[in-house]
C-alpha positions as a Markdown table, in Angstrom:
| # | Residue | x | y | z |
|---|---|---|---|---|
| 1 | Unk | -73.5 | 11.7 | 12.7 |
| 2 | Unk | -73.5 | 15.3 | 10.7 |
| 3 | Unk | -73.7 | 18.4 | 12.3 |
| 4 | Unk | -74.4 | 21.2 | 10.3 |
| 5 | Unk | -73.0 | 25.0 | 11.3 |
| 6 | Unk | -74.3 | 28.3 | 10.6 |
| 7 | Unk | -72.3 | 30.7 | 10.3 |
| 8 | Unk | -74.5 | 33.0 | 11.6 |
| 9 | Unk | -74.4 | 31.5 | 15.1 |
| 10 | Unk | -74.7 | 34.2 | 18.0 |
| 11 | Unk | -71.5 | 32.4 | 19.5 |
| 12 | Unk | -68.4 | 31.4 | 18.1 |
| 13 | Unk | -68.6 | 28.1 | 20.1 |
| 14 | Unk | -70.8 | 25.6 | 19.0 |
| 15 | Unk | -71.2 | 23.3 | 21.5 |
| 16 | Unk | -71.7 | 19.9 | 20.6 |
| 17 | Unk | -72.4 | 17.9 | 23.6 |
| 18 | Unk | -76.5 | 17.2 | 22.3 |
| 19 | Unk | -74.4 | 15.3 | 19.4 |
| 20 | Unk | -72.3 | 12.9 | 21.3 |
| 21 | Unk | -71.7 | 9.0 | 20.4 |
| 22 | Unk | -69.2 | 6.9 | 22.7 |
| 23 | Unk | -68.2 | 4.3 | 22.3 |
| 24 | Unk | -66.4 | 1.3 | 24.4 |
| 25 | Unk | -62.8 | 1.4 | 24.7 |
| 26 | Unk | -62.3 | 4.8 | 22.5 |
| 27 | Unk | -65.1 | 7.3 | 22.4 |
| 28 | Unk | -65.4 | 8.9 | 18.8 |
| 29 | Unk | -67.6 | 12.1 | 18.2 |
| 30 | Unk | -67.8 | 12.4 | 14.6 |
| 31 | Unk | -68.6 | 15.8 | 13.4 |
| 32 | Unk | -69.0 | 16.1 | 10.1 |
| 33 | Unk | -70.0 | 19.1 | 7.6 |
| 34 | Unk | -72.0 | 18.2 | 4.2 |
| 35 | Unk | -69.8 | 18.5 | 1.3 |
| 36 | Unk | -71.6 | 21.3 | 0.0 |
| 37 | Unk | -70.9 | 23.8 | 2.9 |
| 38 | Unk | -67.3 | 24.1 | 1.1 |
| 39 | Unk | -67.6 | 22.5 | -2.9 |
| 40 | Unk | -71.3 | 22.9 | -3.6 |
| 41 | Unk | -71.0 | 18.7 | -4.4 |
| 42 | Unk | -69.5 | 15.8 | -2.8 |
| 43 | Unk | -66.0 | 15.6 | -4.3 |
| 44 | Unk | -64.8 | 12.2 | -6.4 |
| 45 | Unk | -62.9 | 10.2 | -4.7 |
| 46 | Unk | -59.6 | 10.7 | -6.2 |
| 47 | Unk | -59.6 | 13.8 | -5.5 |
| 48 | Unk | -59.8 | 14.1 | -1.6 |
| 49 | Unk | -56.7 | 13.8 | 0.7 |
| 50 | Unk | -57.3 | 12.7 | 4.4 |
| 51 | Unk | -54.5 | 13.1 | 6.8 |
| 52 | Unk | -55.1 | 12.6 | 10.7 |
| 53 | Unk | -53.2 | 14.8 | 13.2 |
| 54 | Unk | -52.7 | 13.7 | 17.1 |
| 55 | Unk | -51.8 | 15.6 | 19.9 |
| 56 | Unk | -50.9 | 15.1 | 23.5 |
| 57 | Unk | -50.9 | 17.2 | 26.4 |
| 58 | Unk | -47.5 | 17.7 | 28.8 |
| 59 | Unk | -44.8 | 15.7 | 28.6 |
| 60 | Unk | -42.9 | 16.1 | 31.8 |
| 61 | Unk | -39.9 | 14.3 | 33.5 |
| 62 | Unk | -40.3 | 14.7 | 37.8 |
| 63 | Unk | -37.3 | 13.0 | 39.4 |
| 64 | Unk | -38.8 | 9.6 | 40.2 |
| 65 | Unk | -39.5 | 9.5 | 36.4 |
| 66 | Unk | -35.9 | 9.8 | 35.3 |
| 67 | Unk | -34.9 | 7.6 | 38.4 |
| 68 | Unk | -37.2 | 4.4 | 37.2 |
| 69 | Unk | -35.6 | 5.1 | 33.4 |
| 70 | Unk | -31.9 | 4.4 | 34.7 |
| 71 | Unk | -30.4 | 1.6 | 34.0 |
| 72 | Unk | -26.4 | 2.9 | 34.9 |
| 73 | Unk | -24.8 | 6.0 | 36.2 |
| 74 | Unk | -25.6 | 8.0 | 33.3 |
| 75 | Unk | -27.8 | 5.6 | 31.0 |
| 76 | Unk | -31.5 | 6.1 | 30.9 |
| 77 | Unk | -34.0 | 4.5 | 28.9 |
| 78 | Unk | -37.5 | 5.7 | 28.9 |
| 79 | Unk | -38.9 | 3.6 | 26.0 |
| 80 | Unk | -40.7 | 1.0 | 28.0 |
| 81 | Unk | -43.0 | 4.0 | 29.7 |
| 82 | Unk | -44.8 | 4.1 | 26.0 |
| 83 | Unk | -44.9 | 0.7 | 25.0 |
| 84 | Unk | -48.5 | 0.1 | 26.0 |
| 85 | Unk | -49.1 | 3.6 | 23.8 |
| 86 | Unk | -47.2 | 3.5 | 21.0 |
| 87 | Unk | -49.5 | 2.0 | 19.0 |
| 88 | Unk | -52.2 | 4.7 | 19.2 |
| 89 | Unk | -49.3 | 7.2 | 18.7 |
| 90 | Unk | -48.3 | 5.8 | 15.6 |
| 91 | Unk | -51.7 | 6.1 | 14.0 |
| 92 | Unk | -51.5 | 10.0 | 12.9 |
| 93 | Unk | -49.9 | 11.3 | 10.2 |
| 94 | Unk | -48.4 | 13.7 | 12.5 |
| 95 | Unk | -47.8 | 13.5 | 16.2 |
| 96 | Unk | -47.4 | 16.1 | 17.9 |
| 97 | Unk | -46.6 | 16.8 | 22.1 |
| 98 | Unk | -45.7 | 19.3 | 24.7 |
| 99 | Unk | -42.4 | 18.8 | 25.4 |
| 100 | Unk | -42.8 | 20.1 | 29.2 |
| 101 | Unk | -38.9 | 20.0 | 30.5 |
| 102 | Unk | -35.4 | 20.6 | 28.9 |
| 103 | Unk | -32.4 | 18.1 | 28.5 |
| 104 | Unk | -28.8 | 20.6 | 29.4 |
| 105 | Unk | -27.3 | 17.6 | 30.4 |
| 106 | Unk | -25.9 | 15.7 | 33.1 |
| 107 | Unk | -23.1 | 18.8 | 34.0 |
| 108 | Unk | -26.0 | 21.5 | 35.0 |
| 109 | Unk | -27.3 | 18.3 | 37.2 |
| 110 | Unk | -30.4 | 16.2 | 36.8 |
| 111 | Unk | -34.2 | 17.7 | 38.7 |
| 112 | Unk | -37.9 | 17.4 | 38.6 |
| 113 | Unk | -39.7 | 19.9 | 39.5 |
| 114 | Unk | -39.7 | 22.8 | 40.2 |
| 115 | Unk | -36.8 | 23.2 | 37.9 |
| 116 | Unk | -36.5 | 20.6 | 35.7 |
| 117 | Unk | -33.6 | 19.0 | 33.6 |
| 118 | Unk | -34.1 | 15.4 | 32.0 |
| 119 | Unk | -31.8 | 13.1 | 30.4 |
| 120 | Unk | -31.2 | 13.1 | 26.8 |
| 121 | Unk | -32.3 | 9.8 | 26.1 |
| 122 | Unk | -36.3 | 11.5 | 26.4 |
| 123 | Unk | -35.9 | 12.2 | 23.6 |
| 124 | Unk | -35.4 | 9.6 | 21.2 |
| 125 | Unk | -37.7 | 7.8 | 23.8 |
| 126 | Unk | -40.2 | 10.3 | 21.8 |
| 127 | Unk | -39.2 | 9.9 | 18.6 |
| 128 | Unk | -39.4 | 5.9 | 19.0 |
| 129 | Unk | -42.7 | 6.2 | 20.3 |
| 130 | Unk | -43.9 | 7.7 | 17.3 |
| 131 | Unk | -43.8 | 11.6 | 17.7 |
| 132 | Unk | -43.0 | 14.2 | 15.0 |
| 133 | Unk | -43.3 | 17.7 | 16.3 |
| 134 | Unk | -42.8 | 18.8 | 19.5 |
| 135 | Unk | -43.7 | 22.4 | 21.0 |
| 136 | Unk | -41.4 | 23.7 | 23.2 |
| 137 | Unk | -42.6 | 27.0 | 24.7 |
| 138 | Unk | -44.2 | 26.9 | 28.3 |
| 139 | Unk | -43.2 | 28.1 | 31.9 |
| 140 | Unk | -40.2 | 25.6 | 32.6 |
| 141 | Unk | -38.6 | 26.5 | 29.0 |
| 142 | Unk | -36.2 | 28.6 | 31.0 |
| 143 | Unk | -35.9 | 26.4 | 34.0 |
| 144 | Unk | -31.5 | 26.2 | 33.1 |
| 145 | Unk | -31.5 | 29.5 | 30.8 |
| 146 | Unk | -30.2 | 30.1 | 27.8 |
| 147 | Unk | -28.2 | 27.2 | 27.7 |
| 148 | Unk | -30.5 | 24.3 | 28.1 |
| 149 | Unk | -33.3 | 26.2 | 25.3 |
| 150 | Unk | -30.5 | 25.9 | 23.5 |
| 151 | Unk | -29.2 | 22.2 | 24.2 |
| 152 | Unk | -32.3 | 21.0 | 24.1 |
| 153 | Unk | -33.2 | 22.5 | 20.6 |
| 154 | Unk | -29.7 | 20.6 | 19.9 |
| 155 | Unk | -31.0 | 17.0 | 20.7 |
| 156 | Unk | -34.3 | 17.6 | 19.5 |
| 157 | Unk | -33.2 | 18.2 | 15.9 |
| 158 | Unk | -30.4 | 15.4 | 16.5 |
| 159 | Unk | -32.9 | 13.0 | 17.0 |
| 160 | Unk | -34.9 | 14.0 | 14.0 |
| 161 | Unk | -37.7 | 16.0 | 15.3 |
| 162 | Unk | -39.2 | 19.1 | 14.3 |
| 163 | Unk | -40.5 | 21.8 | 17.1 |
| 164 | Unk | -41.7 | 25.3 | 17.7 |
| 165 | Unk | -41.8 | 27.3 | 20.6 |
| 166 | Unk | -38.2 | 28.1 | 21.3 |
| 167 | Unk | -35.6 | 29.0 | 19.4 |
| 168 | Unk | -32.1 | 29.8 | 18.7 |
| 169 | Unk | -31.8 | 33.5 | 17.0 |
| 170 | Unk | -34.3 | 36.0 | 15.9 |
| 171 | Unk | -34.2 | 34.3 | 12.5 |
| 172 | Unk | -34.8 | 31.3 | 13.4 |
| 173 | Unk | -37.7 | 32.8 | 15.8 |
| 174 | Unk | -39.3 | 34.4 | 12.8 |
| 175 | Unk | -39.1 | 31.3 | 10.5 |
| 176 | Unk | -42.6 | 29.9 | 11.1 |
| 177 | Unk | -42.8 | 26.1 | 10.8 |
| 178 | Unk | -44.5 | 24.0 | 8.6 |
| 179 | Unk | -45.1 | 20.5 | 8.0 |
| 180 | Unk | -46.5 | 18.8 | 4.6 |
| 181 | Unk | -48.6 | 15.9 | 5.0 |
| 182 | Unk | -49.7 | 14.2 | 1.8 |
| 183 | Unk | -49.8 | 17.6 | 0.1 |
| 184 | Unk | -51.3 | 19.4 | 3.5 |
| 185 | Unk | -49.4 | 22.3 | 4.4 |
| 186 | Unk | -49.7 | 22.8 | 7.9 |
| 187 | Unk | -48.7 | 26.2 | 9.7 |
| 188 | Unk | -47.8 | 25.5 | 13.6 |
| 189 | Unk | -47.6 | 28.5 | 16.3 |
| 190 | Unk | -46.6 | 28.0 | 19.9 |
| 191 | Unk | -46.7 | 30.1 | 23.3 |
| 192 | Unk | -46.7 | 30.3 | 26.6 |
| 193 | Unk | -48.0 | 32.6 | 29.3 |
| 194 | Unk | -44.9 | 33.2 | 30.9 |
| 195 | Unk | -41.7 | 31.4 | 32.5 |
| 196 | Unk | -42.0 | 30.9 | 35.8 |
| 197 | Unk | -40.5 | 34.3 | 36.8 |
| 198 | Unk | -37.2 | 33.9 | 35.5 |
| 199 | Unk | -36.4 | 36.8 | 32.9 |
| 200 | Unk | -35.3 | 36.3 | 29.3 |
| 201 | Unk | -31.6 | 37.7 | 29.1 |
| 202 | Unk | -31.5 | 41.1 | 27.6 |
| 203 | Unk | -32.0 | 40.9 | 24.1 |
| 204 | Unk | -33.0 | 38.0 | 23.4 |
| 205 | Unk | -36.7 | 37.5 | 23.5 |
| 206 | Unk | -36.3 | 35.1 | 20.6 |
| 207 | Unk | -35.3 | 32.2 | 23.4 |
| 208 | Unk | -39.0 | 32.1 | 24.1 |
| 209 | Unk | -42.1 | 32.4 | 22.6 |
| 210 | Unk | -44.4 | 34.1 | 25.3 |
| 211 | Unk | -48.0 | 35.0 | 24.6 |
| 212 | Unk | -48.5 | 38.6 | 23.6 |
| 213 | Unk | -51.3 | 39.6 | 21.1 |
| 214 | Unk | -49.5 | 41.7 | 18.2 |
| 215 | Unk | -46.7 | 39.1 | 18.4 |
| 216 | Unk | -49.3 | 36.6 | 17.6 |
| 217 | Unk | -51.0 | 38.2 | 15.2 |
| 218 | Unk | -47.9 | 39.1 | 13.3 |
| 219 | Unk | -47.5 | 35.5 | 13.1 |
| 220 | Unk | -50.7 | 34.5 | 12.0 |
| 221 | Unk | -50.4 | 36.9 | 9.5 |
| 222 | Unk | -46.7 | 35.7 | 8.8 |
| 223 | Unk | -47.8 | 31.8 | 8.6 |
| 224 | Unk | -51.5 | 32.9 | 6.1 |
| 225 | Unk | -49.3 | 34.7 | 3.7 |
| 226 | Unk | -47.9 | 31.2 | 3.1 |
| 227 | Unk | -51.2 | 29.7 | 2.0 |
| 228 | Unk | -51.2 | 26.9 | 4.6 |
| 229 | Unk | -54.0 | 24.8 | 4.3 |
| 230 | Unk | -54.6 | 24.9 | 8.1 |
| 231 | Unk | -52.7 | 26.8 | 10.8 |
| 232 | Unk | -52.7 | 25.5 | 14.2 |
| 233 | Unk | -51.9 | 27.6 | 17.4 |
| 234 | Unk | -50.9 | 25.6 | 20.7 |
| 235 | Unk | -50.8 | 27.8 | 24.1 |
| 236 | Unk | -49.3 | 27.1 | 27.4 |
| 237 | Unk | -52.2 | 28.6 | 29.5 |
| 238 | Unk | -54.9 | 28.7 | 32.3 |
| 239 | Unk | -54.8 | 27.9 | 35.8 |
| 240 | Unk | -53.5 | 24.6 | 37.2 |
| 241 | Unk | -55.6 | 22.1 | 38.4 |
| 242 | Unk | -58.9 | 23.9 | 37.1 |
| 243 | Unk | -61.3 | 21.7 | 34.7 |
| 244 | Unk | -62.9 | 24.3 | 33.7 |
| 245 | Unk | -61.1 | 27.2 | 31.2 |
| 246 | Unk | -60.4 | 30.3 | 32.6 |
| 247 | Unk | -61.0 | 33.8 | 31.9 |
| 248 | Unk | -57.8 | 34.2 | 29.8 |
| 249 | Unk | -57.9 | 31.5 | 28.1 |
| 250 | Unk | -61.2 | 32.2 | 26.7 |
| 251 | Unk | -60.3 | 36.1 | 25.9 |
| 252 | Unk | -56.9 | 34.5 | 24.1 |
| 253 | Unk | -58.9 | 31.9 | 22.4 |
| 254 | Unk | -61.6 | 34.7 | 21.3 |
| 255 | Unk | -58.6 | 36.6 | 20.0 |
| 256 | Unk | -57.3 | 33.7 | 18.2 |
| 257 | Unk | -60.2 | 32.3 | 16.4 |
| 258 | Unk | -60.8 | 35.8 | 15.5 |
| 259 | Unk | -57.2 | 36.1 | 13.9 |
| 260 | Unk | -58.2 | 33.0 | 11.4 |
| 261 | Unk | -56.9 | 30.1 | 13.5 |
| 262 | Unk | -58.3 | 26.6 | 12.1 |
| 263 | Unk | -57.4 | 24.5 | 15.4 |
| 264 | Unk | -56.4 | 25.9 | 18.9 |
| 265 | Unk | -54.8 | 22.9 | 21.3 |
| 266 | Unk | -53.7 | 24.1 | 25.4 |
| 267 | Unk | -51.6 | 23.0 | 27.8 |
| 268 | Unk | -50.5 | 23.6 | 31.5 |
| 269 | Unk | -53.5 | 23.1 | 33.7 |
| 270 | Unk | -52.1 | 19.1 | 34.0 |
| 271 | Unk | -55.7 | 18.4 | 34.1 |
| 272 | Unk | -57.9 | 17.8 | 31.0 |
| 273 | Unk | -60.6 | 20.6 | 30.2 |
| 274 | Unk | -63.5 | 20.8 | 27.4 |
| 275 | Unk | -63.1 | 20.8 | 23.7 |
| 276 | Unk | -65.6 | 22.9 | 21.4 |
| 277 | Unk | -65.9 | 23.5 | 18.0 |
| 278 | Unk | -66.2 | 26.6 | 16.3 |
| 279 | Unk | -66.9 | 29.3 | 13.1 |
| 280 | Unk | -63.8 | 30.0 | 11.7 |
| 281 | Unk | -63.4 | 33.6 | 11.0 |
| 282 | Unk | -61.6 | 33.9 | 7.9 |
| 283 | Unk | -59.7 | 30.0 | 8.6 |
| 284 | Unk | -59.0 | 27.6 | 6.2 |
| 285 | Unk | -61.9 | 25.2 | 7.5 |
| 286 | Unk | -65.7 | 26.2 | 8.1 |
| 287 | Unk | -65.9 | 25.1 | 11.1 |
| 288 | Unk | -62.7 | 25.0 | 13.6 |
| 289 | Unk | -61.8 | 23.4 | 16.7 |
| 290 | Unk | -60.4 | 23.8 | 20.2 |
| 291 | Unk | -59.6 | 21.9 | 22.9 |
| 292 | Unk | -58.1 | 24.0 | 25.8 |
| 293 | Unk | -56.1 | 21.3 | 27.8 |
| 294 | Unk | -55.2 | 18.2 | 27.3 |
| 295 | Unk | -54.0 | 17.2 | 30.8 |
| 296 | Unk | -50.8 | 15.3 | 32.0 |
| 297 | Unk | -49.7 | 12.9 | 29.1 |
| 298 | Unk | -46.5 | 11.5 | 31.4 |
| 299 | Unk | -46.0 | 12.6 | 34.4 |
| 300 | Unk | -45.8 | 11.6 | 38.1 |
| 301 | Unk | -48.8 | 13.6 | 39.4 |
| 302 | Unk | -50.9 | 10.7 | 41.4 |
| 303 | Unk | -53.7 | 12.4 | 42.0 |
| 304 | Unk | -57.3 | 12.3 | 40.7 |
| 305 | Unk | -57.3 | 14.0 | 37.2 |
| 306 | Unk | -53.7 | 14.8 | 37.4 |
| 307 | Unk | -52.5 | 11.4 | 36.3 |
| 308 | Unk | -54.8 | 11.1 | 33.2 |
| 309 | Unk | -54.3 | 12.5 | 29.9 |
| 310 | Unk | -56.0 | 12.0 | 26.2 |
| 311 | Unk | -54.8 | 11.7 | 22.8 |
| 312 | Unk | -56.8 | 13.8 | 20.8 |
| 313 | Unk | -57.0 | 12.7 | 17.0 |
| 314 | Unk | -58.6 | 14.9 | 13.8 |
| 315 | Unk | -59.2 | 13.4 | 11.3 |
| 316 | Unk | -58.8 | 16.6 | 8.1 |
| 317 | Unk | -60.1 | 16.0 | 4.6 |
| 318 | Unk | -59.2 | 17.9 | 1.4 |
| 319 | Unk | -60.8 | 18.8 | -1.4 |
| 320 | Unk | -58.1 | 18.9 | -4.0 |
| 321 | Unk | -60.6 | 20.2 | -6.6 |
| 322 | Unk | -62.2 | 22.8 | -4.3 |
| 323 | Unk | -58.8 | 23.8 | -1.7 |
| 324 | Unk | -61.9 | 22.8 | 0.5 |
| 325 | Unk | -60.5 | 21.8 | 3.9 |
| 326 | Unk | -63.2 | 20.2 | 6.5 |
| 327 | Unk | -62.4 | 18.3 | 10.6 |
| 328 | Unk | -64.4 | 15.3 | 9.3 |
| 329 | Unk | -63.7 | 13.3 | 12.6 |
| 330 | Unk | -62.5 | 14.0 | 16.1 |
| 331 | Unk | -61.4 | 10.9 | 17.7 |
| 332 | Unk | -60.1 | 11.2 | 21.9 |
| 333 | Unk | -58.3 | 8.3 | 23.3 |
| 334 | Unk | -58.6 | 9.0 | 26.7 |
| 335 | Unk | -54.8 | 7.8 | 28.9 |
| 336 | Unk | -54.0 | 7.1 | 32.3 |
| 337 | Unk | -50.2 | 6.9 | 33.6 |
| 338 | Unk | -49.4 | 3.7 | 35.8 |
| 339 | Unk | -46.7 | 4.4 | 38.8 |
| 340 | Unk | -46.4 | 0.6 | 40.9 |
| 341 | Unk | -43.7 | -1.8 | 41.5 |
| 342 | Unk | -43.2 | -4.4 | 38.8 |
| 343 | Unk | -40.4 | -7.0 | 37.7 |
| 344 | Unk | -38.6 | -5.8 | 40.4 |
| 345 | Unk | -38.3 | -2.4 | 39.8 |
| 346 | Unk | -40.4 | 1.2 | 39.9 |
| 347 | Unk | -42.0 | 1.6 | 36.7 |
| 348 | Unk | -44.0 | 3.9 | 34.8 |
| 349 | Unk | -46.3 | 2.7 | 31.7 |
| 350 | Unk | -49.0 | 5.5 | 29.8 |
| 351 | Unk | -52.0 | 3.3 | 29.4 |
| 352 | Unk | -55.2 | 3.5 | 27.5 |
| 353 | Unk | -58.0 | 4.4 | 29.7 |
| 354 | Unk | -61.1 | 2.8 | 29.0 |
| 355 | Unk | -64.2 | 1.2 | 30.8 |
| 356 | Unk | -63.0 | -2.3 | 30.7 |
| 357 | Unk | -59.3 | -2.3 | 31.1 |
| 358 | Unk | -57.3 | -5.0 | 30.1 |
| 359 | Unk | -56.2 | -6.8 | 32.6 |
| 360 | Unk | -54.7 | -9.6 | 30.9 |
| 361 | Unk | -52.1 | -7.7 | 29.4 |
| 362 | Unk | -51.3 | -5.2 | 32.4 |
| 363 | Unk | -50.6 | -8.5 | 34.6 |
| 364 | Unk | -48.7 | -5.5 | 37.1 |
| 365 | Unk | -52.3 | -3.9 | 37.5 |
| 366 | Unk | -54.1 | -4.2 | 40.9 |
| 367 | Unk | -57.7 | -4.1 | 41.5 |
| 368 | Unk | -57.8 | -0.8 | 42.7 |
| 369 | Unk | -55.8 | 0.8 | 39.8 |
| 370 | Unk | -58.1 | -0.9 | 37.0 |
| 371 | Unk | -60.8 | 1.2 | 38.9 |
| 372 | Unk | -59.0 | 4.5 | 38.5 |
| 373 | Unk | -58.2 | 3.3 | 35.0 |
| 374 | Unk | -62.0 | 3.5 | 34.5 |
| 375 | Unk | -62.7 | 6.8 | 37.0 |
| 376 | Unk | -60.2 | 8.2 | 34.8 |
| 377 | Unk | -62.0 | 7.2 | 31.6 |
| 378 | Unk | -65.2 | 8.7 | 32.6 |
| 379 | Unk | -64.0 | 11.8 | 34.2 |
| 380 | Unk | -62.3 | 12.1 | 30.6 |
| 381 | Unk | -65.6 | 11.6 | 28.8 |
| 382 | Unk | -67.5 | 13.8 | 31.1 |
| 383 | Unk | -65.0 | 16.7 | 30.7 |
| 384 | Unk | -64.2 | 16.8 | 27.2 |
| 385 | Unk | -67.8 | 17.8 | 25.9 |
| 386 | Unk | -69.4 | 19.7 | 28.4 |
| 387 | Unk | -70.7 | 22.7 | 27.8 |
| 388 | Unk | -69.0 | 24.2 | 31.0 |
| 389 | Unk | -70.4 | 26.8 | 33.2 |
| 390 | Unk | -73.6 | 29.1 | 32.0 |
């Protein structure tokens, strides 16, 4: 379906729940722009690059996690936990995740929350499951210091992946990432609203990226003097547990969109809120989007909303004629994490959540589970495009 938007809308959010399609086992809302709101005429066909980007909400490690992953003293293997996933992780171009822990290694002691320190094999466990980028800035970023920012910056770039969020000098702080995709240029930004109380040491804010407005805009303007095609911006916000955004993250949102950000993606609440599009002020795109928390991705929160999570895929086109850049298609894949007992051991699988699970090829589900399998599907749905409260 086509949705046309006016810039002269009295909101920056254009709400698109009248324009909704779902569909069975993934529910796609296509949102698409006429041509001629960026070229004046439908580009040929040679000359338009698609690339699709995917994104996932926390990524955390609590102690039973790490516990079902161990296969010796100090051997770990978290692969099987994406198995059932990895295939609809290794559809985007470029994957990208909150990485919602640190890895300082087995001599500062292994812990889930409320301070947490996970086994280096997460990693690669990430970058085998598909992933490309993660972001590293939110409240448990500091949960062993200095150090583990550090060590955990170490193995992420050992294992081959690219982040933002933290970082290891004021240089290195200041160097704003960006990934190529098929001739995209993407700009990526991360912060967080704090960490968890404990204090950055002295001179050394670089460690952590924390929200604060001019430092934000500095970057924006930092990241747009490099003619990205796009720049994305990825918070660690809100209040936990709330499905519905709160006041902050709607005045930091304001200020962002504001600021000429193209696509705004949250974190932290560990349950899923709304996504909305919007007019760009300034972005690379007409219209932009935002979706302001993408709930638990893995984690071992059992309760009702806590243990789902989506994938959110957009679909971006470019005009290589034009430098046109449109969201042509925004495609959730609503998850759900199983905990149970299974070939003799505790396990942890992310599944797809849909209406009809398959039961045939999660033989470890019980009746019970393939109805919060499809609770957590609808809730999902229900909660990603409404138009929250008047």
């Amino acid at each position: 379906m086509k949705l046309s938007v006016s810039s002269n809308s009295p909101s920056f959010f254009v709400r698109t729940l009248p324009f909704i399609l779902f569909f069975l086992s993934s529910f796609t809302l296509h949102t698409l722009v006429e041509p001629s709101a960026i070229s004046g005429s439908r580009p040929s066909v040679d000359s338009v690059v698609t690339i699709r980007l995917g994104f996932v909400g926390d990524l955390m490690c609590h102690q039973p996690l790490y516990e079902s992953a161990r296969v010796k003293a100090d051997s770990f293997d978290f692969e099987p936990m994406f198995s059932f996933i990895k295939e609809y992780l290794s559809k985007p171009d470029l994957m990208i995740g909150n990485l919602e822990t640190v890895c300082a290694g087995k001599e500062k002691t292994y812990s889930g929350y409320p301070r947490f320190n996970t086994p280096d094999g997460y990693i690669p466990a990430l970058k085998n499951a598909s992933f490309d980028f993660l972001v590293t800035s939110n409240n448990h970023s500091m949960d062993r210091g200095e150090y583990g920012v550090l060590r955990t910056l170490e193995k992420i770039r050992a294992n081959g992946l690219s982040s933002t969020g933290t970082f290891s000098d004021q240089r290195d702080r200041d160097s704003i990432r960006f990934e190529e995709t098929k001739g995209i240029k993407t700009a990526i930004l991360n912060y967080t609203y704090g960490t968890n109380g404990i204090a950055l040491p002295k001179g050394k804010g670089y460690l952590v990226n924390l929200i604060d407005t001019i430092l934000i805009a500095k970057d924006i303007d930092s990241a747009l003097a490099a003619q990205p095609d796009l720049l994305i911006v990825m918070y660690h916000f809100g209040s936990e547990y709330k499905r519905e955004p709160d006041s902050f993250q709607k005045r930091i949102v304001d200020f962002t969109i504001r600021s000429g950000a193209d696509i705004i993606i949250g974190s932290h609440p560990h349950v899923i809120q709304r996504m909305e599009r919007y007019v760009t002020n300034n972005g690379r795109t007409d219209t932009g989007f935002v979706a302001y928390s993408l709930g638990n991705f893995l984690s071992n929160q059992r309760w009702r909303y806590s243990d789902a999570g989506v994938i959110i895929n957009l679909t971006v086109e470019k005009n290589n004629n034009s430098g046109g850049i449109r969201i042509t298609e925004i495609d959730p894949v609503p998850t759900w994490v199983y905990s149970g007992n299974y070939d003799g051991k505790r396990q942890y699988y992310i599944l797809p959540a849909t209406d009809m699970p398959d039961t045939l090829g999660y033989p470890f589900l019980s009746g019970k589970e393939v109805e919060e399998i499809r609770q957590a599907y609808q809730d999902t749905r229900e909660i990603l495009f409404s138009q929250g409260k008047k």
